[in-house]
GUFI-859183 format. One record per residue (C-alpha): residue number from 1; residue in one letter; x, y, z. Coordinates in Angstrom, 1 decimal. Layout:
residues N
<num NUM	residuo A	u X	v Y	w Z>
...
This chain:
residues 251
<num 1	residuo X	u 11.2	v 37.3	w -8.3>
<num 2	residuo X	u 9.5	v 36.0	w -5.0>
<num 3	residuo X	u 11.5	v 35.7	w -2.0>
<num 4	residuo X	u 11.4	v 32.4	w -1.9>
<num 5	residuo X	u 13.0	v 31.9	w -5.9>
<num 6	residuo X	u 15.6	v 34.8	w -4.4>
<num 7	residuo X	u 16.5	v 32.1	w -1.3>
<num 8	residuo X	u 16.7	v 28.9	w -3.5>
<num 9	residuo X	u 18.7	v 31.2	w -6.2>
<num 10	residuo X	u 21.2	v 32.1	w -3.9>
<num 11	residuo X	u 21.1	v 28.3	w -2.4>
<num 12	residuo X	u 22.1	v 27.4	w -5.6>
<num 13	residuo X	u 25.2	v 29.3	w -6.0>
<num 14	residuo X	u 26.5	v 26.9	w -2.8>
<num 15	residuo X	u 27.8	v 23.4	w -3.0>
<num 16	residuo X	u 26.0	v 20.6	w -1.1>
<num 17	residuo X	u 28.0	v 20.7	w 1.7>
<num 18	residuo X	u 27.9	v 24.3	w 2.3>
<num 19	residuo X	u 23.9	v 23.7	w 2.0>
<num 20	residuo X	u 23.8	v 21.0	w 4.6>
<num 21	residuo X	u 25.8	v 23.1	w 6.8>
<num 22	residuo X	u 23.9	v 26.3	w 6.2>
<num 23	residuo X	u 20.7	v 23.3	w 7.1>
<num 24	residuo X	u 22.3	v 22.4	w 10.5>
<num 25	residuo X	u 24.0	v 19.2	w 11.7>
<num 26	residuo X	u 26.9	v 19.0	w 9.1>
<num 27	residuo X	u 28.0	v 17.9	w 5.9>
<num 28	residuo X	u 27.2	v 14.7	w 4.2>
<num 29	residuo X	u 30.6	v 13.5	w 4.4>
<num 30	residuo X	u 30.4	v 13.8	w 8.5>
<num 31	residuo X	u 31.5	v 10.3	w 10.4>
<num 32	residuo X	u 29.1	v 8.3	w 12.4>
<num 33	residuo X	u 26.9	v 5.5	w 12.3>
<num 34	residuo X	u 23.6	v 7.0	w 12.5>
<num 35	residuo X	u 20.7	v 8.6	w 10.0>
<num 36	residuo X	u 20.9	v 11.6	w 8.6>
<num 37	residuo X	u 18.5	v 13.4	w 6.7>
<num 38	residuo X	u 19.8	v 17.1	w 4.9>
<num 39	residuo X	u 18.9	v 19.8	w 2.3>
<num 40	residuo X	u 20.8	v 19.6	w -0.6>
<num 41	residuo X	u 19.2	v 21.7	w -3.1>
<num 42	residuo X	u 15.5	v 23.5	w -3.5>
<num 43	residuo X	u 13.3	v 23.0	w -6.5>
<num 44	residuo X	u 12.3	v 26.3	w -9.0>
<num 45	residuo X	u 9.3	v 27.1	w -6.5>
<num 46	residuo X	u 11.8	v 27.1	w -3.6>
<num 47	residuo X	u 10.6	v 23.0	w -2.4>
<num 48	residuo X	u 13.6	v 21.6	w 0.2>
<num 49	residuo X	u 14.8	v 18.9	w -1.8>
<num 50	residuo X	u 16.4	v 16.4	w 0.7>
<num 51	residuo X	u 18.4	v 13.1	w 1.1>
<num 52	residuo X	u 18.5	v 10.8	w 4.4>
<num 53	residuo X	u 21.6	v 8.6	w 4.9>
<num 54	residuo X	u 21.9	v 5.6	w 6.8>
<num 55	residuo X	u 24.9	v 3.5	w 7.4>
<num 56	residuo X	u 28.3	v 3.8	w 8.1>
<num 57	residuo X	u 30.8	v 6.3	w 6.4>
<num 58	residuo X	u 33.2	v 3.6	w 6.1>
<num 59	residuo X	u 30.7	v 1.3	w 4.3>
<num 60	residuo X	u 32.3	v -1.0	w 1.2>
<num 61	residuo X	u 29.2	v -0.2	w -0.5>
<num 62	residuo X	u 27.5	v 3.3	w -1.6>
<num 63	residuo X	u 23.4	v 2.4	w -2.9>
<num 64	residuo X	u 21.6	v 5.6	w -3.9>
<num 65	residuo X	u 17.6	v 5.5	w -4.5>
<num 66	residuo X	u 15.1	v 8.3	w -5.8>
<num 67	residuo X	u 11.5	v 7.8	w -5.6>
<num 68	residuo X	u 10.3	v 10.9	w -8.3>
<num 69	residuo X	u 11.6	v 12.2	w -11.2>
<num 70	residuo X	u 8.5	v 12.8	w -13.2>
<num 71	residuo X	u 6.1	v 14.1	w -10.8>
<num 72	residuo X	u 3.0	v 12.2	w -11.9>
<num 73	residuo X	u 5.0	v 9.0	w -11.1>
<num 74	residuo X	u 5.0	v 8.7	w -7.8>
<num 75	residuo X	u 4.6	v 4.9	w -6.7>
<num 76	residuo X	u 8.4	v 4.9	w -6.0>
<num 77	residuo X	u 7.9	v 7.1	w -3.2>
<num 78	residuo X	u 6.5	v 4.3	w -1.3>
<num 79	residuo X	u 9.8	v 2.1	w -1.4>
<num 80	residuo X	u 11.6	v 5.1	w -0.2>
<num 81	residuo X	u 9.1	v 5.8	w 2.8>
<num 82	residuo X	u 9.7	v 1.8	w 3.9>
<num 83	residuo X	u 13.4	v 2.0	w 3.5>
<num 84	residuo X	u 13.5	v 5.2	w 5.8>
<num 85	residuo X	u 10.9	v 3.0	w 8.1>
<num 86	residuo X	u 13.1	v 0.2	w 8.2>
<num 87	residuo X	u 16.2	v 2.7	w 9.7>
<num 88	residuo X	u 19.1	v 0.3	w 9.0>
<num 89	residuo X	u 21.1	v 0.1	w 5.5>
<num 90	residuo X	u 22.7	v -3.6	w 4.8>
<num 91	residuo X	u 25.9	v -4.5	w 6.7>
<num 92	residuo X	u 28.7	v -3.0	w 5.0>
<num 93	residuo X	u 26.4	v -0.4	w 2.8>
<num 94	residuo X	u 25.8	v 3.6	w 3.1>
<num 95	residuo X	u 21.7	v 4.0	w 1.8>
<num 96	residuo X	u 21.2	v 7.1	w 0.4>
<num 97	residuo X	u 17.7	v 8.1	w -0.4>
<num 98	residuo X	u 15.9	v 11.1	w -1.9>
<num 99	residuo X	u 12.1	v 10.5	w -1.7>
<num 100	residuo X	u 10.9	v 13.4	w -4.7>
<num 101	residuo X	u 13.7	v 14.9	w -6.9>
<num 102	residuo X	u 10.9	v 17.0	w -8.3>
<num 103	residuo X	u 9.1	v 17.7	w -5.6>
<num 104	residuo X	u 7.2	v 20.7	w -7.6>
<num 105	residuo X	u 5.5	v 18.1	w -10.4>
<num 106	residuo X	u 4.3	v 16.0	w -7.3>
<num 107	residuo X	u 2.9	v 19.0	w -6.4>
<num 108	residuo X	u 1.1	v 20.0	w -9.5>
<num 109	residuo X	u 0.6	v 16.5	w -10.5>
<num 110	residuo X	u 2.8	v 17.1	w -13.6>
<num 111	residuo X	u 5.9	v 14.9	w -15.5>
<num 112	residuo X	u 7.3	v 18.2	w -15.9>
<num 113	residuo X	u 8.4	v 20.6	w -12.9>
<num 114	residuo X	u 7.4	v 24.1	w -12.7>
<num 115	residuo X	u 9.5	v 25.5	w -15.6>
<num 116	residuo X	u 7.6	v 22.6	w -17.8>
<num 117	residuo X	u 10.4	v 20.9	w -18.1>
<num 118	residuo X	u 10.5	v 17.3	w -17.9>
<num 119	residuo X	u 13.7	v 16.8	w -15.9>
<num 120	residuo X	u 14.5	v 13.2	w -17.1>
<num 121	residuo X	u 15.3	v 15.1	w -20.4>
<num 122	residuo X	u 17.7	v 17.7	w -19.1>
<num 123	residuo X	u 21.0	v 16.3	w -18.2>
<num 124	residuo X	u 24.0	v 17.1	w -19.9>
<num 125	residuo X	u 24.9	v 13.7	w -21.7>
<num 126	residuo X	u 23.5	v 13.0	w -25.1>
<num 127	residuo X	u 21.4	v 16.0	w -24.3>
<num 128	residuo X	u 19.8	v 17.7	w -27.2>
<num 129	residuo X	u 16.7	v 20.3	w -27.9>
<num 130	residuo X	u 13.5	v 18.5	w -27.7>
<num 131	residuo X	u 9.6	v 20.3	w -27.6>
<num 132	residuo X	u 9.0	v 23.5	w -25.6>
<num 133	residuo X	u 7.8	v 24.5	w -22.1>
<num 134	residuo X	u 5.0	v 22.1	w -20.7>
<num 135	residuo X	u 5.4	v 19.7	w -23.7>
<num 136	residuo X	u 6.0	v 15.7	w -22.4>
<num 137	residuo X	u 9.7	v 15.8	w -23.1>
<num 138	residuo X	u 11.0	v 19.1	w -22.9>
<num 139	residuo X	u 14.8	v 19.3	w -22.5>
<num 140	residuo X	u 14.3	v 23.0	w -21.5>
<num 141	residuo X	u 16.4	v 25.4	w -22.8>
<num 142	residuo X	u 19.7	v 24.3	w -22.2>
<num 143	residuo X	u 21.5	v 21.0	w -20.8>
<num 144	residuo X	u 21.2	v 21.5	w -16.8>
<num 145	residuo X	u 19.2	v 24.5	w -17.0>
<num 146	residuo X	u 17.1	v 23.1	w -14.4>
<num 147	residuo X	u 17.8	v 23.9	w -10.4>
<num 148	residuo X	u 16.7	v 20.2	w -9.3>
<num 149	residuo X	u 19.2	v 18.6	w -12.4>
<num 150	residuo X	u 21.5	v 20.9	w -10.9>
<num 151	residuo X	u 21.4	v 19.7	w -7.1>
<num 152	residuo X	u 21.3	v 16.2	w -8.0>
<num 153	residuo X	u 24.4	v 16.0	w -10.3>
<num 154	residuo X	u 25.8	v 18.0	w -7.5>
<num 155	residuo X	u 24.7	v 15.5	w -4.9>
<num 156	residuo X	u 25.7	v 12.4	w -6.9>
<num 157	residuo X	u 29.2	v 13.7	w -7.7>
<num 158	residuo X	u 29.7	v 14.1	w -3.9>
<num 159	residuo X	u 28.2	v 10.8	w -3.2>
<num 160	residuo X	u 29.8	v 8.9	w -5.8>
<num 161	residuo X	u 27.3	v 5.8	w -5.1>
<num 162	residuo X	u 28.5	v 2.6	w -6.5>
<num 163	residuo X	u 24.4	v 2.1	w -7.6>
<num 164	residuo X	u 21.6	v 4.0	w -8.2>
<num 165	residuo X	u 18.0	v 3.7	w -8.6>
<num 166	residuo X	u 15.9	v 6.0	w -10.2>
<num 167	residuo X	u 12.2	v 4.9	w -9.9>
<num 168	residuo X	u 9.2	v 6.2	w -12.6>
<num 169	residuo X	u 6.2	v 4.3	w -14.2>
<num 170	residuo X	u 4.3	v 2.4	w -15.8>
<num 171	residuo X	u 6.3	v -0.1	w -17.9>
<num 172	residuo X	u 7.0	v -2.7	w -15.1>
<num 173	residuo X	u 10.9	v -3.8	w -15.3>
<num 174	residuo X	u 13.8	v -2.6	w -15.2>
<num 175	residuo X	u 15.9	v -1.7	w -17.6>
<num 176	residuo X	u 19.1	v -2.8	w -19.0>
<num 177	residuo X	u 20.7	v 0.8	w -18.9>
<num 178	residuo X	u 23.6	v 1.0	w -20.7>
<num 179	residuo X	u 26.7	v 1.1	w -18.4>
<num 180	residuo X	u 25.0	v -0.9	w -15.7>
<num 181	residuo X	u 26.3	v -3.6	w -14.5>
<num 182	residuo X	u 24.0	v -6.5	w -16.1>
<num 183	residuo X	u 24.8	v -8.6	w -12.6>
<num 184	residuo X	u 22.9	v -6.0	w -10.6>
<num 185	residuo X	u 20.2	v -5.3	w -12.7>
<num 186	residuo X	u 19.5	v -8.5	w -12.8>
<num 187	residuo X	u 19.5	v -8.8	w -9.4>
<num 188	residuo X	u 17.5	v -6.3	w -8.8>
<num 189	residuo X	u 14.9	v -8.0	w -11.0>
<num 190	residuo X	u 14.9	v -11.5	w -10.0>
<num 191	residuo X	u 14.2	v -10.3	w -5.8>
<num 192	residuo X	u 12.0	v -7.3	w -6.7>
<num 193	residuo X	u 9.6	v -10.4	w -9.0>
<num 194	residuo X	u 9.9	v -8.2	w -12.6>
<num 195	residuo X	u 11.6	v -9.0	w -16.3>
<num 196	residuo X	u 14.3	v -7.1	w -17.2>
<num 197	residuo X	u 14.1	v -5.3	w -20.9>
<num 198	residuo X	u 16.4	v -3.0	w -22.1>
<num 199	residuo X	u 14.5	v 0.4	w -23.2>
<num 200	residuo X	u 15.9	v 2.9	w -26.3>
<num 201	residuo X	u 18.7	v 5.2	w -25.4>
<num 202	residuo X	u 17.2	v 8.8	w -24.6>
<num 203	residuo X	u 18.9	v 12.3	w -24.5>
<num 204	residuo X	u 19.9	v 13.9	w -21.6>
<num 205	residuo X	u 18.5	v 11.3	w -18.9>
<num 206	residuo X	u 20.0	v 11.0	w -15.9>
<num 207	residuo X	u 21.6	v 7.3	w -16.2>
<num 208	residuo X	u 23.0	v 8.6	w -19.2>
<num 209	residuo X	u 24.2	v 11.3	w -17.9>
<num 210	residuo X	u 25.4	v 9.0	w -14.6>
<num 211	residuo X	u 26.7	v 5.8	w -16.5>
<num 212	residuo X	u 28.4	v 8.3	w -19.2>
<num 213	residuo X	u 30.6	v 10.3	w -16.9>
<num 214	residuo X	u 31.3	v 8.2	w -13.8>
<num 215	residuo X	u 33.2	v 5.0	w -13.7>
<num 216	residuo X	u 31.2	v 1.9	w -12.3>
<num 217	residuo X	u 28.2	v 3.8	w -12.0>
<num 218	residuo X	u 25.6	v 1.3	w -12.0>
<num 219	residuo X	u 22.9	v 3.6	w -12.4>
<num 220	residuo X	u 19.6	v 2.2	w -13.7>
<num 221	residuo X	u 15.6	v 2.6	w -14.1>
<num 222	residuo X	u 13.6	v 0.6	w -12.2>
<num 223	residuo X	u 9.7	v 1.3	w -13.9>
<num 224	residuo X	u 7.2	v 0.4	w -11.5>
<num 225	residuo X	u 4.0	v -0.7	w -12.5>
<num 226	residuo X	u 0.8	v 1.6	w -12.9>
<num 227	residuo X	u -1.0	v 3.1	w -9.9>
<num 228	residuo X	u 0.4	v 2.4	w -6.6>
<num 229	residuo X	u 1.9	v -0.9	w -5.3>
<num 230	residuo X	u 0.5	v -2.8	w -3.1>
<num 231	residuo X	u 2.7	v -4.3	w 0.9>
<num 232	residuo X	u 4.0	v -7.2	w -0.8>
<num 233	residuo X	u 4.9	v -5.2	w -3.9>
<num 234	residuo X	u 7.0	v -2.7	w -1.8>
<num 235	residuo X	u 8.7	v -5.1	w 0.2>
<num 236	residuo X	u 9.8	v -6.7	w -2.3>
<num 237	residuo X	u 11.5	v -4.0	w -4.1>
<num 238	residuo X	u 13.0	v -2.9	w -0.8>
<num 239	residuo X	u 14.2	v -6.3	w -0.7>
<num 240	residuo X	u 15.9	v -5.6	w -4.1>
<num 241	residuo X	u 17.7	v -2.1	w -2.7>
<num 242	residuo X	u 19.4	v -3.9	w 0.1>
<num 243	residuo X	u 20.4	v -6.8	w -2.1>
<num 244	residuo X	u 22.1	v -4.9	w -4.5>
<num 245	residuo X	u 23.7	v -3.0	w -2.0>
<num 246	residuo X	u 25.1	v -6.0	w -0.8>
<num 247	residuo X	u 26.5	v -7.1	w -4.3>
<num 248	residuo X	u 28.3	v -3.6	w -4.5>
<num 249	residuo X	u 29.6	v -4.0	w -0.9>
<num 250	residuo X	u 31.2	v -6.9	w -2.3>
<num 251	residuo X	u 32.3	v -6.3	w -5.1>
């Protein structure tokens, strides 16, 4: 095993906060107003993967967002990069944002990450055997067998966001996941300028997985169009974020 597989193995035997702190500057749940951007897990080649906050602590409202799952859908990354750019979460809201939760597929240019396992697949809820190793869906080998499945159920369970986006491609709606909150996704849909559909239920996905074994999760998929989106496209799904996070401050 490399050296850097033997860091991100013995990372992973830490919880988040033990990470951020071993990452300087604190834990996620420190106070303040400002941004804060921290390690909170590493993918199976050893890739930081890291979420920025922005926001108060004290917020009413908790909005999560993840640019990449599947590595060759990477469009989402752009809303990410403008919401970061933009500095400031809605009054009342705590932003959370991951830009790559695979950032090994990005790397490769592959759905799957490094173990050939498509991550979307690999959550514990509903999860069930599917393909092998580099096939589209493979489940790998057992539910959360993955490192990056691991740090973001970790990260999420700290977090406990009231919503959360997860972005891939190329189907161009959003998606009526089950356990959303129809209010929001719609929401979401009518600012961001998309229809909303609801897709078939998967194994082991990570709303599933979210909706299944949180209360008032409000996780859902957002499927951005093909190839990458243009100014007007990305503000206007930024747009979305921050208006959903103000429907789950108030709520």
């Amino acid at each position: 095993m490399s050296s850097r597989r033997r860091a991100a193995a013995a990372l992973a035997a830490l919880g988040v906060a033990a990470w951020l702190l071993a990452a300087g500057g604190g834990a996620l749940g420190e106070a303040g107003h400002g941004s804060r951007t921290r390690v909170f897990g590493h993918s199976v080649e050893g890739r930081a993967l890291e979420v920025h906050r922005s926001g108060a602590r004290d917020a009413a409202g908790e909005v999560m967002a993840i640019g990449v799952i599947h590595g060759n859908e990477t469009a989402g990354r752009a809303v990410i990069k403008e919401l970061r750019k933009q500095g400031t979460a809605p009054a009342n809201v705590e932003l959370w944002t991951v830009l790559e939760m695979n950032p090994d597929g990005v790397a490769h240019g592959t759905r799957q990450n490094a173990n050939g396992v498509d991550l979307n697949r690999n959550f514990p809820r509903g999860w069930r055997l599917q393909g092998s190793s580099g096939s589209t869906y493979y489940s790998g080998p057992s539910p959360a067998s993955e490192p990056e499945t691991r740090a973001a159920m970790r990260l999420i369970r700290h977090v406990r966001p009231d919503v959360t986006i997860w972005y891939h491609q190329h189907l161009n709606l959003v998606d009526a996941s089950r356990g959303a909150n129809r209010h929001l996704v719609k929401r979401y849909a009518q600012v961001a300028g998309m229809r909303v559909e609801r897709l078939p239920r998967l194994p082991g996905t990570a709303t599933r997985w979210e909706n299944g074994t949180r209360r008032r999760a409000n996780a859902f998929v957002v499927e951005l169009p093909a190839g990458s989106l243009s100014s007007a496209e990305v503000r206007r799904h930024v747009r979305a974020v921050r208006a959903v996070g103000r429907m789950a401050a108030d709520r």
